[in-house]
C-alpha positions in Angstrom: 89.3 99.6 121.1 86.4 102.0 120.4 84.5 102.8 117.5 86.3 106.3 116.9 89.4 106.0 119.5 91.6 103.1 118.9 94.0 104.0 122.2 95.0 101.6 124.0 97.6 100.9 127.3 101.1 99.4 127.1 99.6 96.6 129.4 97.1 95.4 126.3 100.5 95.2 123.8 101.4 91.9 122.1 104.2 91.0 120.5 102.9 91.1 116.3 100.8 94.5 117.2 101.1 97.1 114.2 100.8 100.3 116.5 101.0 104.0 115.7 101.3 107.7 117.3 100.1 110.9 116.4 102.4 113.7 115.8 101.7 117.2 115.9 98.2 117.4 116.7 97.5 114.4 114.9 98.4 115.8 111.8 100.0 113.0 110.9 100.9 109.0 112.7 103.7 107.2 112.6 103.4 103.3 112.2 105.6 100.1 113.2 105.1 96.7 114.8 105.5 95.4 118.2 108.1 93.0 118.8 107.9 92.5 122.0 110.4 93.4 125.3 109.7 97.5 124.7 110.8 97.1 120.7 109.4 98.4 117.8 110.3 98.0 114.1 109.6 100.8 112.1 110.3 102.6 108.7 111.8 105.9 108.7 113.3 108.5 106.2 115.7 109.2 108.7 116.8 113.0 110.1 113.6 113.3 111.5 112.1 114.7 108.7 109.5 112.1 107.1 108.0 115.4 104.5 111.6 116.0 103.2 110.3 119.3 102.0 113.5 121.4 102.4 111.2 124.2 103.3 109.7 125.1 106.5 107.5 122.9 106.8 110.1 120.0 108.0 110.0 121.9 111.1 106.1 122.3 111.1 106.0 118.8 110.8 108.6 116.8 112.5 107.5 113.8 112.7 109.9 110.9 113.2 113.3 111.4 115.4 112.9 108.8 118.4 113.4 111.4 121.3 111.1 111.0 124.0 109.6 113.9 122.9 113.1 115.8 123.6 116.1 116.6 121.2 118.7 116.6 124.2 117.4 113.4 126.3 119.2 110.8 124.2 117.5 107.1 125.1 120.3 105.2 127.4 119.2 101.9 125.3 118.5 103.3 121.5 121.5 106.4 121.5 120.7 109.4 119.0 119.0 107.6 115.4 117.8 110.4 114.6 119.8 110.3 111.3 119.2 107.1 110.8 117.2 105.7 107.7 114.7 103.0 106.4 113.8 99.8 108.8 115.4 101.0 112.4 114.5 99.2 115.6 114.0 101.4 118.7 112.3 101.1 122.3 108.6 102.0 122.6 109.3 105.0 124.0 111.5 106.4 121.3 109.0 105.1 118.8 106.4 107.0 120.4 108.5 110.4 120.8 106.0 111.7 123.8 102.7 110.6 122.1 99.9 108.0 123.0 100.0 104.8 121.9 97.3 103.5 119.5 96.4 100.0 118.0 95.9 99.9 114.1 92.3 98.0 113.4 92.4 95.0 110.5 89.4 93.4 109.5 87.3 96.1 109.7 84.0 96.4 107.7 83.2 99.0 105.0 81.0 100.7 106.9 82.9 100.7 109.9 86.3 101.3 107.5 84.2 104.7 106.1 83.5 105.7 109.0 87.3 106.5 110.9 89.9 108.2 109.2 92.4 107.3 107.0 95.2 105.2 108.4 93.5 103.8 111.0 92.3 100.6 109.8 91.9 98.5 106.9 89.0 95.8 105.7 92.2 93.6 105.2 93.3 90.6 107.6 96.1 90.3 110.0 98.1 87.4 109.6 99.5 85.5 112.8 101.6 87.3 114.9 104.8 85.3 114.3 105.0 85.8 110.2 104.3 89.3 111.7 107.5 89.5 113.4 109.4 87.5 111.3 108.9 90.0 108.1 109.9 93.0 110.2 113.0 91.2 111.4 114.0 90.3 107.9 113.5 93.7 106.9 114.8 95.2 110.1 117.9 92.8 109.2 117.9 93.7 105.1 116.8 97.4 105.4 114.7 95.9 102.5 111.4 98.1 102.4 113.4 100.6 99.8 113.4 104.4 99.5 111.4 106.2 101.9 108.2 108.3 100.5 105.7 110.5 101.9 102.8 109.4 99.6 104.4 106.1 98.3 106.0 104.4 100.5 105.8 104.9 103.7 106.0 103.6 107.4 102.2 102.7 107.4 102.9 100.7 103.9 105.5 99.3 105.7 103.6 98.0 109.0 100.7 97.1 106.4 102.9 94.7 104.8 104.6 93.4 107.6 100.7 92.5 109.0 99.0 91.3 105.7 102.1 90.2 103.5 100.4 92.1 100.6 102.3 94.0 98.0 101.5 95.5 95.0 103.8 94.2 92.8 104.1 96.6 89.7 107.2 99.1 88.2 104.3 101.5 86.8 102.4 101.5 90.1 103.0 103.3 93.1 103.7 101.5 96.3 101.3 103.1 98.6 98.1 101.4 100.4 98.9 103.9 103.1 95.3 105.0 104.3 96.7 108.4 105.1 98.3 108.9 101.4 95.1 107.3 100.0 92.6 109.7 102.0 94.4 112.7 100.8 94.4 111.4 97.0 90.7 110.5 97.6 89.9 114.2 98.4 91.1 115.3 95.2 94.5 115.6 95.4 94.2 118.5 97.3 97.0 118.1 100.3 99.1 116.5 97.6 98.7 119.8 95.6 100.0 121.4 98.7 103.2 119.5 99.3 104.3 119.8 95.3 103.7 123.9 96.1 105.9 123.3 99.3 108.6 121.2 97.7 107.6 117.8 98.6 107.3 116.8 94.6 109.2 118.3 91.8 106.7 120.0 89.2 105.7 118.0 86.3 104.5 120.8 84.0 106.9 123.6 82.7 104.7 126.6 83.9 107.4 127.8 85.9 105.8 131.1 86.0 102.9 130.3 87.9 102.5 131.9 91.6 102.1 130.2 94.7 98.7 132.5 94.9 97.1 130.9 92.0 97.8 127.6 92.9 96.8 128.3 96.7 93.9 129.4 95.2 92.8 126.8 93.1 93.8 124.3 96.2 91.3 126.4 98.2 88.6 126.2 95.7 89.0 122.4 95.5 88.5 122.1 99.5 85.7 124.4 99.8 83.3 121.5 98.1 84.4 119.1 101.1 84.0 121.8 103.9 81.7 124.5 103.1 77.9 122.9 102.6 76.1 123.7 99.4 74.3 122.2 97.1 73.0 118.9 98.6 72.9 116.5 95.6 76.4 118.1 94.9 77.7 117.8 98.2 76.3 114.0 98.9 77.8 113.2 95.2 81.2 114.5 96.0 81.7 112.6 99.9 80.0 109.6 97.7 83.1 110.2 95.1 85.1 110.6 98.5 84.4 107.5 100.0 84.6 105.2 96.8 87.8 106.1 96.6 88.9 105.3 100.1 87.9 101.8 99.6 89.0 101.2 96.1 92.8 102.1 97.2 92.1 100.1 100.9 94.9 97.2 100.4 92.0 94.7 101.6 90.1 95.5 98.3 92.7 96.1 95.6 93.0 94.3 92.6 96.7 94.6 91.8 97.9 93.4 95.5 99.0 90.2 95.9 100.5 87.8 98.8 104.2 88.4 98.7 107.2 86.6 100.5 109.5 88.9 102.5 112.3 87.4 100.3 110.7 88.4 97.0 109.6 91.7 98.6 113.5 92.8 99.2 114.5 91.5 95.9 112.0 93.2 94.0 111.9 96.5 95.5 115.5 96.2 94.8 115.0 95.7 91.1 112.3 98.4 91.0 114.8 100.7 92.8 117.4 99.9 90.1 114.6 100.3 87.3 113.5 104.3 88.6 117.5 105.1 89.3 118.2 103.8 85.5 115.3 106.0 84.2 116.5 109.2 86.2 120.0 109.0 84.8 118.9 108.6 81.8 
């Protein structure tokens, strides 16, 4: 595994590996963990659509149905899951959907950790490959990882866990040490901005009025500072502000993350489930 490529062949796969795949021109990767005899246990929201938008972009970005790359080729061994939801098991080929196959880096260094992008790698440990297993098979066997979320919880959080056994174990606190939800958040908020304009996120404010320009806009004016070069002190001040927050939300360096048993894990992200539904009803 390279410094900026972490592909690898099926040949180098063992059993305990947290692997992912690019989807749409690496816009985004889907995680799980190796099992072993062509398996993989992953975390899906099921219908294929991991955004959950309910606008166009569920097409743009269709990232999880286990196809083979192809709607009609339904896999001989795994059938159609392409509605199915939560922990699933499928072969490695219907995990992968047509994409290469790439090896998730633990115990990385800061430096090294800055230097790849998000949801690559982590500064935190692996544990051994058999507690690996056996927490995706409990889940796998519980559908215990609760609701799927783009930002919060999703399959990366779940292949995290399944590899480190850490949780964050808090109602008020999100889920997420996803380094893909935690690199868009560390950029300002701007992509997240763009899914709450696309659906992705109900609005929290009542200005109903405002139009999709102005908040394109201000979404463009918030990336231009990480793109376009200008003032240097400015510029080294903001990817300083960048990077910080990278490795503050990194699972390996958080505060509020803790060693969690798979048994505890289902039970309280059942009572947190039950906690949120209560507070929506009411």
């Amino acid at each position: 595994m390279g410094l900026f490529s972490h592909k690898i062949s099926r040949d180098d796969l063992k059993p305990g590996d947290h692997i992912y795949s690019w989807r749409n021109v690496y816009i985004y990767s889907h995680h799980g963990i190796y099992v072993g005899d062509e398996k993989v246990i992953h975390f899906t929201r099921g219908g294929g659509l991991e955004f959950g938008t309910g606008t166009v972009l569920d097409k743009i970005i269709d990232i999880s149905i286990p196809n083979h790359g192809r709607r009609d080729n339904k896999c001989l061994d795994c059938g159609d899951q392409s509605n199915l939801g939560g922990v699933i098991s499928s072969c490695l080929d219907c995990f992968l959907a047509g994409g290469n196959l790439y090896l998730f880096e633990y115990s990385a260094s800061p430096s090294i950790f800055l230097a790849k992008r998000g949801g690559t790698c982590t500064v935190a440990s692996s544990d051994p490959c058999d507690e690996v297993i056996s927490r995706a098979k409990f889940l796998l066997l519980q559908n215990g990882f609760g609701e799927y979320d783009l930002l919060d919880n999703n399959c990366e959080d779940f292949a995290i866990y399944c590899s480190t056994g850490l949780f964050v174990l808090s109602v008020a606190t999100k889920f997420g040490c996803s380094g893909q939800a935690n690199s868009l958040s560390a950029a300002g908020g701007v992509v997240a901005l763009t899914l709450k304009v696309l659906g992705v996120k109900k609005k929290s404010s009542g200005h109903e009025d405002d139009s999709v320009v102005s908040v394109v806009n201000q979404v463009i004016s918030s990336t231009v500072k990480y793109v376009v070069p200008g003032i240097g002190g400015m510029a080294l001040a903001e990817y300083g502000n960048y990077c910080i927050g990278r490795l503050f939300y990194d699972i390996g360096v958080r505060k509020d993350a803790c060693k969690v048993s798979v048994e505890e894990l289902v039970a309280f992200v059942g009572a947190k489930q039950s906690i949120l539904e209560n507070k929506k009803s009411s």
